[in-house]
N, C-alpha and C positions, 0 to 999 in steps of 0.2 A: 619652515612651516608652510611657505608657498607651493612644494613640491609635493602634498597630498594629494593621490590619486582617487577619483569617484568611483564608484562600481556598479554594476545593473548585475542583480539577482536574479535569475531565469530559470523556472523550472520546465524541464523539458518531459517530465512524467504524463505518459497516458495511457489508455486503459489497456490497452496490450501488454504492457511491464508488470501490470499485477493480475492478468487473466490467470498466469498459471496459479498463483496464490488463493485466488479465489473459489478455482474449482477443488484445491486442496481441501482448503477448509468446509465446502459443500458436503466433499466426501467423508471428512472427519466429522461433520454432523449427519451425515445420513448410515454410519459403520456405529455411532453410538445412540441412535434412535433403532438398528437394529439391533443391537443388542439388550437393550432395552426391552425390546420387545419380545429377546428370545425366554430373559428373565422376568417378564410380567406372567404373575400370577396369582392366586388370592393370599397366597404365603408370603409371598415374596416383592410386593410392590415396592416398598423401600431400598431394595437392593437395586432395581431397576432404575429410578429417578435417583439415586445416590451414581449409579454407572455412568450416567449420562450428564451428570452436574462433576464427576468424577474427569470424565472425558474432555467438556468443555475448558474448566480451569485451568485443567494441566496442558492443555493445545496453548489455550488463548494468548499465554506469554508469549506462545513461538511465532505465533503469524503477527502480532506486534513488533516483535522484533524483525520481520521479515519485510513487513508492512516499513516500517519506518527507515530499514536500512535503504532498500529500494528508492522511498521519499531522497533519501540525505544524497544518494549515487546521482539522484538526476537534475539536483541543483548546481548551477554553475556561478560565478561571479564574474562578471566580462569588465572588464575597464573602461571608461568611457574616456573619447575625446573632448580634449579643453574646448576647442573650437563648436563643436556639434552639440546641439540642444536636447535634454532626457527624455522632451515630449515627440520628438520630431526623427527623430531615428528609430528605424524599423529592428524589429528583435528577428531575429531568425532563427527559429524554433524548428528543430528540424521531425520531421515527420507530420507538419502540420501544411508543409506546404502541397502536398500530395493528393490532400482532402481538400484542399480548397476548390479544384479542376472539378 
């Protein structure tokens, strides 16, 4: 039991890993806010806010799932050394050190 290894959890996600996602889902709100609006009329308003609560629902799961797998891809588990302290060792997070300059 002396031989358990510690670990340091490091997420390396930043906003560029879910830009494209983002602008996904903008589009898929502004394609059912037009259609929406191609079906707005005094007859017809419920078919228009039904389209677009239509549209929503059925996306939402998928960029969740997109969302979250992205999350789970950019976590890692590093091992840490017996000798070196969890406060005192620097993470190396790569793409962060770029932006620092």
């Amino acid at each position: 039991m002396d031989k358990i290894q510690k670990y340091r959890m490091v997420c390396t996600l930043t906003f560029g890993d879910i830009y494209g996602q983002i602008i996904v889902w903008l589009i898929v709100i502004f394609a059912s806010l037009a259609s929406a609006l191609a079906l707005w009329s005094s007859t017809r308003q419920i078919y228009a806010i039904m389209t677009v609560g239509l549209i929503v629902v059925v996306s939402l799961p998928f960029l969740l799932f997109a969302f979250v797998t992205t999350l789970l891809n950019h976590i890692e588990f590093l091992p840490l050394d017996a000798n070196k302290s969890t406060r005192t060792s620097p993470v190396n997070v790569p793409n962060q050190e770029a932006r620092a300059t």
